[in-house]
C-alpha positions as CSV (number, residue, x, y, z in Angstrom):
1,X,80.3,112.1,75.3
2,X,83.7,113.6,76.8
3,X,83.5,113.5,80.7
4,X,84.7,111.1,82.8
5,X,82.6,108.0,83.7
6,X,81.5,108.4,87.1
7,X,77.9,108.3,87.7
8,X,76.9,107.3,92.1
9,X,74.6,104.5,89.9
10,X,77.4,102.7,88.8
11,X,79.6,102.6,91.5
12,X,79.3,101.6,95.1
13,X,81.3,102.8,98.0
14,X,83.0,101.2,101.0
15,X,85.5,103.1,103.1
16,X,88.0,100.4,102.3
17,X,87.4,99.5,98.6
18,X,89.5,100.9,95.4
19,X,89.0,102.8,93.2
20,X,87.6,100.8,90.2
21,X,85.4,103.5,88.4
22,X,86.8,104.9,85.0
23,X,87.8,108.3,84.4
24,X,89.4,109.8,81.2
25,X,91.8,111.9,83.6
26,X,92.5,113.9,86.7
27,X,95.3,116.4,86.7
28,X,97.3,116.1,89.9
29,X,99.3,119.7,90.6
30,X,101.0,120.7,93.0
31,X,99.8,124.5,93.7
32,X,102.0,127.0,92.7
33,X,104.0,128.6,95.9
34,X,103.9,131.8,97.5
35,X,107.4,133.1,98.2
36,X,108.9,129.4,98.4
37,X,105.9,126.9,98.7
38,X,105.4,124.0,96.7
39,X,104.7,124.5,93.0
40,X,104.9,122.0,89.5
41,X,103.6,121.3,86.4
42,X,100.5,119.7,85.5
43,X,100.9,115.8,85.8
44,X,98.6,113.9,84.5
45,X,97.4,110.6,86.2
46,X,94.4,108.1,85.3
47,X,92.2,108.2,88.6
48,X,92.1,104.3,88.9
49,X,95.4,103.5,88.6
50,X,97.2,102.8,91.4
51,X,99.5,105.9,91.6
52,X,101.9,107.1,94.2
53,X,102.7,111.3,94.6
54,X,105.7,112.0,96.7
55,X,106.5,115.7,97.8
56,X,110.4,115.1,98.9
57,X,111.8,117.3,101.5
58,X,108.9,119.7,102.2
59,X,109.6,122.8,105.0
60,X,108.0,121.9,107.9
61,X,105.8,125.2,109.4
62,X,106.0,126.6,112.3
63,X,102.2,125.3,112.8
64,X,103.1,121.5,112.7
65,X,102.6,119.9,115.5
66,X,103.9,116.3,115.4
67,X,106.7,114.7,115.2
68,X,108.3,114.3,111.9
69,X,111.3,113.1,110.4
70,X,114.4,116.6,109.5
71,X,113.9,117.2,106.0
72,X,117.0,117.8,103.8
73,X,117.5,121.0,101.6
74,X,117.5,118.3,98.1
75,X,114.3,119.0,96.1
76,X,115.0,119.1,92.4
77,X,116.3,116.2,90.1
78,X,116.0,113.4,92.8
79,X,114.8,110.2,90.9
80,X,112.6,107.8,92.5
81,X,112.2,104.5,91.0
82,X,110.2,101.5,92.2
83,X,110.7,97.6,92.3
84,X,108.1,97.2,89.6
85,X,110.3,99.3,87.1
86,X,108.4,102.5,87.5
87,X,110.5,106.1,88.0
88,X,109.9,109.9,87.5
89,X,112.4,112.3,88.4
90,X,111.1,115.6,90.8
91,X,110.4,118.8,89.6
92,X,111.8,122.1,91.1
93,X,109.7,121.7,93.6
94,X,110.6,118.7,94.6
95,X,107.1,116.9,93.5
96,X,107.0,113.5,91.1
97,X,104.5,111.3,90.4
98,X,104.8,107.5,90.2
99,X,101.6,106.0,88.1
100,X,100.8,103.0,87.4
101,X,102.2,100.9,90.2
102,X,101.3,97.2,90.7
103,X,99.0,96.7,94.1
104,X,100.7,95.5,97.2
105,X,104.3,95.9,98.7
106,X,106.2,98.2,96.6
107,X,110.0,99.8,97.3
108,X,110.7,103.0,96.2
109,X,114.6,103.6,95.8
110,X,115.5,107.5,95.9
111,X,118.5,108.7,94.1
112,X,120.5,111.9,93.4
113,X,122.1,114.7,94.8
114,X,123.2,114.4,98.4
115,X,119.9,111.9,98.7
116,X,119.5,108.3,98.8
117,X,118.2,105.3,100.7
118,X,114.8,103.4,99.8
119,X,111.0,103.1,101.4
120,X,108.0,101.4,101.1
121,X,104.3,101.6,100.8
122,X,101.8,99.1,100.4
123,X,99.3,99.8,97.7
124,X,95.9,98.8,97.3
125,X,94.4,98.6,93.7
126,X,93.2,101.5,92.2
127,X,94.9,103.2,95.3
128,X,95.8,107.2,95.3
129,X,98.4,108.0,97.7
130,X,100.2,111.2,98.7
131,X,103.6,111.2,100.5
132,X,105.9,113.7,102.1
133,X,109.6,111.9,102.3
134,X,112.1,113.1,104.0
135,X,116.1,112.4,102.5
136,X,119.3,112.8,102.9
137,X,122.6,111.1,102.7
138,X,121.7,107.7,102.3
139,X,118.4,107.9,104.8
140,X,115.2,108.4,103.4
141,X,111.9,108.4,106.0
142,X,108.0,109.1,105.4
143,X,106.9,112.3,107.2
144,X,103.0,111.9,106.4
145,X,101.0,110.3,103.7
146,X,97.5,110.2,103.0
147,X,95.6,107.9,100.8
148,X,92.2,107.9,98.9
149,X,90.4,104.9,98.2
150,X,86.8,104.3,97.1
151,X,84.6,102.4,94.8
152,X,82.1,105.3,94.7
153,X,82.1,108.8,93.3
154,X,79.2,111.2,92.8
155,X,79.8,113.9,89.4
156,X,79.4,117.2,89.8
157,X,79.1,119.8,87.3
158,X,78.8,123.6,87.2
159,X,76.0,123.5,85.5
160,X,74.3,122.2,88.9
161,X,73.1,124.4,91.9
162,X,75.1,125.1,95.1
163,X,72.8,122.6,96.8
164,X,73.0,120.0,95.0
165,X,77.1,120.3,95.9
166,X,76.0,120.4,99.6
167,X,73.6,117.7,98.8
168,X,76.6,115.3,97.7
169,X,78.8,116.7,100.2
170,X,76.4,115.6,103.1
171,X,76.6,111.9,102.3
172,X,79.3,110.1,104.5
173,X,82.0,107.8,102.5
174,X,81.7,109.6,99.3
175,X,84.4,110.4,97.4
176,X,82.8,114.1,95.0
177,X,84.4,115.0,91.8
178,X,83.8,118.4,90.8
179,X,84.9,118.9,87.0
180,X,86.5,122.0,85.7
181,X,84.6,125.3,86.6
182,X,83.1,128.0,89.1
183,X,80.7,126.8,91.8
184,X,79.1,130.0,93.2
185,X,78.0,129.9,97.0
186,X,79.2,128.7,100.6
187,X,80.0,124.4,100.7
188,X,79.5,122.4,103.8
189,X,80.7,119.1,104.5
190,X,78.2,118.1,106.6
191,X,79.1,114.1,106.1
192,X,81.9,112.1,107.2
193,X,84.9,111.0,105.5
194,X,83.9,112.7,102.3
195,X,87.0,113.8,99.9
196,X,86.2,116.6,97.5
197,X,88.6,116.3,94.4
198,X,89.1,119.1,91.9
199,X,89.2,118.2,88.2
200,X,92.0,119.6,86.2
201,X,94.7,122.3,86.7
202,X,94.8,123.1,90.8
203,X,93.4,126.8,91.5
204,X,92.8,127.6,88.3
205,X,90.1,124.9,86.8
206,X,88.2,124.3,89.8
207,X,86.8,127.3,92.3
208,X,84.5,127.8,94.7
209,X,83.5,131.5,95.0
210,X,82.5,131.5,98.7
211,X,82.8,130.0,102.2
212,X,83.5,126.5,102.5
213,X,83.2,125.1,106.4
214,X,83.9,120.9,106.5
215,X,82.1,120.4,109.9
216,X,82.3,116.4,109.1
217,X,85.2,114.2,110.4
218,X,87.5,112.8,108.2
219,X,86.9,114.3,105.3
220,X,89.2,115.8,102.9
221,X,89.7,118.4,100.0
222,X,92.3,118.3,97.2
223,X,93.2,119.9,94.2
224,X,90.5,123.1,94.7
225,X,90.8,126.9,94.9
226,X,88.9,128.8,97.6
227,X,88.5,132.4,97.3
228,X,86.6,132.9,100.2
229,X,87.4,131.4,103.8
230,X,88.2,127.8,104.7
231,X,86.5,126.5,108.3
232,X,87.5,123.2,109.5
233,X,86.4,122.6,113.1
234,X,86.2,118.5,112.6
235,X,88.6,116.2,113.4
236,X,90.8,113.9,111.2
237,X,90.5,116.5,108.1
238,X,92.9,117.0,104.8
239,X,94.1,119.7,102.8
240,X,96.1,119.0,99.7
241,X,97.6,120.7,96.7
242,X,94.5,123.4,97.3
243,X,94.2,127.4,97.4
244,X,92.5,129.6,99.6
245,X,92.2,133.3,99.0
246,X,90.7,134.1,102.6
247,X,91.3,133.0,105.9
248,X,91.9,129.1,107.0
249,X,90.7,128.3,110.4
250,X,91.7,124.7,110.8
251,X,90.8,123.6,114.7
252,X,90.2,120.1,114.6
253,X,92.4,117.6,116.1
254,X,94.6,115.3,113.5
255,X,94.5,117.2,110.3
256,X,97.2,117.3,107.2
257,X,97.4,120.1,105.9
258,X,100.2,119.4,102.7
259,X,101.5,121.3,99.7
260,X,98.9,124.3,100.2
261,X,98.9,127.8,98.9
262,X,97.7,129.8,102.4
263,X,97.0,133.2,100.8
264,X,94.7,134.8,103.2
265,X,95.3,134.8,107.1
266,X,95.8,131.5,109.1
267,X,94.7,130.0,112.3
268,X,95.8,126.3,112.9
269,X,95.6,125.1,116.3
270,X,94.1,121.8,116.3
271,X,96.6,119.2,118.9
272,X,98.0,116.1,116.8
273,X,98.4,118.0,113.1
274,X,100.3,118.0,110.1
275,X,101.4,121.2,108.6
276,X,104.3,120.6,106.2
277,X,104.9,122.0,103.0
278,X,102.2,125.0,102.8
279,X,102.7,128.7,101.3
280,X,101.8,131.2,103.6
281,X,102.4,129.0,106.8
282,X,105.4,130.1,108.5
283,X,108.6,129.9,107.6
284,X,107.5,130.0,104.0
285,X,106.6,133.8,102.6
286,X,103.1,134.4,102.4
287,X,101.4,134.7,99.0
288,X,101.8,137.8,97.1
């Protein structure tokens, strides 16, 4: 049978653990911009591996509120290679994907046009992480990153009722795939540290036609389109590589928003937040 294999009776979570369940594939995209955001190509990336995105030299909005390295104006062709002998060179956008990496310590030398300098990261197994770098001249600095580790992951298909999405969504340390597909009716994140992922090609394979609210801290959603409005009142929340057709409210203390397409009207006024790299956050033009 074609889906990927991750069924909540063969896997078990912990907060801290990898991820160690099996899945064919999960598309990692950057969603397209509005009048300057962040936009690439499909990439595709086994969701197990241990795989590093890096977003180089995102615009910082106007709505960010912490304290984060000057990006430069380099985007496109900057190649990042690591000490383990993996590279990718960024897209237009200035978005690559580093996959598979070896777990722990890994340096990350960047390269190209009026960019240089190195990082690290230390990666767990089976270890998804997103990063926002900051380069130029021969400096290169982390702005934000977010990781997503977990040993268990609830399926979700289309075929299944709104409430059983708000039934998965309610369970604290879950990590919820939703393959390809509509999903019809208002979501709530009602548990903590729960990451929606969206199977496939960002805003286009995976929507949710109504309201989502995520009224659970820590939690986070990535890769999903929104046509209705986005709520998120908790603390500690993400937003990555997503779309959303109506309003964003984000009020919560210590959220990252990064790499978003803001279509509709935003509100972000939580204290401690990151808001880099988003369409339709000013400076960046809103969405057509």
């Amino acid at each position: 049978m074609n889906r990927p294999r991750l069924l909540a009776e063969e896997l078990v979570l912990t907060s801290r653990g990898p991820f160690i369940g099996a899945m064919l594939a999960f598309a990692i995209l950057v969603v397209a911009g509005c009048g300057g955001g962040s936009g690439t190509t499909p990439t595709q990336v086994r969701f197990g591996d241990t795989a590093l995105v890096v977003v180089v030299n995102p615009v910082v909005n106007d709505a960010n509120v912490r304290a984060v390295p000057t990006p430069g104006q380099t985007r496109a062709n900057v190649r990042l290679t690591t000490d383990d002998g993996i590279s990718a060179t960024t897209s237009a956008d200035g978005t690559a994907v580093l996959s598979p990496l070896t777990a722990g310590m890994r340096t990350i030398t960047v390269s190209g046009a009026n960019v240089g300098g190195s990082f690290t990261v230390t990666m767990t197994a089976g270890e998804l992480r997103e990063v926002a770098l900051a380069t130029q001249g021969p400096s290169s600095q982390i702005m934000l990153q977010l990781d997503y580790k977990s040993d268990k992951v609830t399926e979700i298909s289309p075929a299944m009722t709104i409430a059983d999405v708000n039934a998965a969504l309610a369970v604290s340390d879950t990590v919820v795939f939703l393959k390809g597909g509509v999903y019809t009716g208002d979501i709530d994140f009602s548990g903590s540290r729960v990451t929606l992922f969206g199977e496939g090609v960002m805003g286009g394979n995976v929507e949710v036609h109504g309201n989502v609210t995520v009224s659970g801290s820590d939690s986070r959603i990535r890769g999903t389109r929104i046509t209705g409005d986005l709520t998120m009142p908790a603390s500690g929340l993400g937003l990555t590589f997503s779309r959303v057709d109506g309003s964003t409210v984000s009020e919560g203390s210590d959220a990252t928003l990064l790499g978003n397409a803001i279509c509709g009207t935003e509100t972000i006024t939580g204290s401690g937040s990151f808001v880099v790299g988003n369409s339709g956050v000013a400076p960046i033009a809103q969405c057509p």
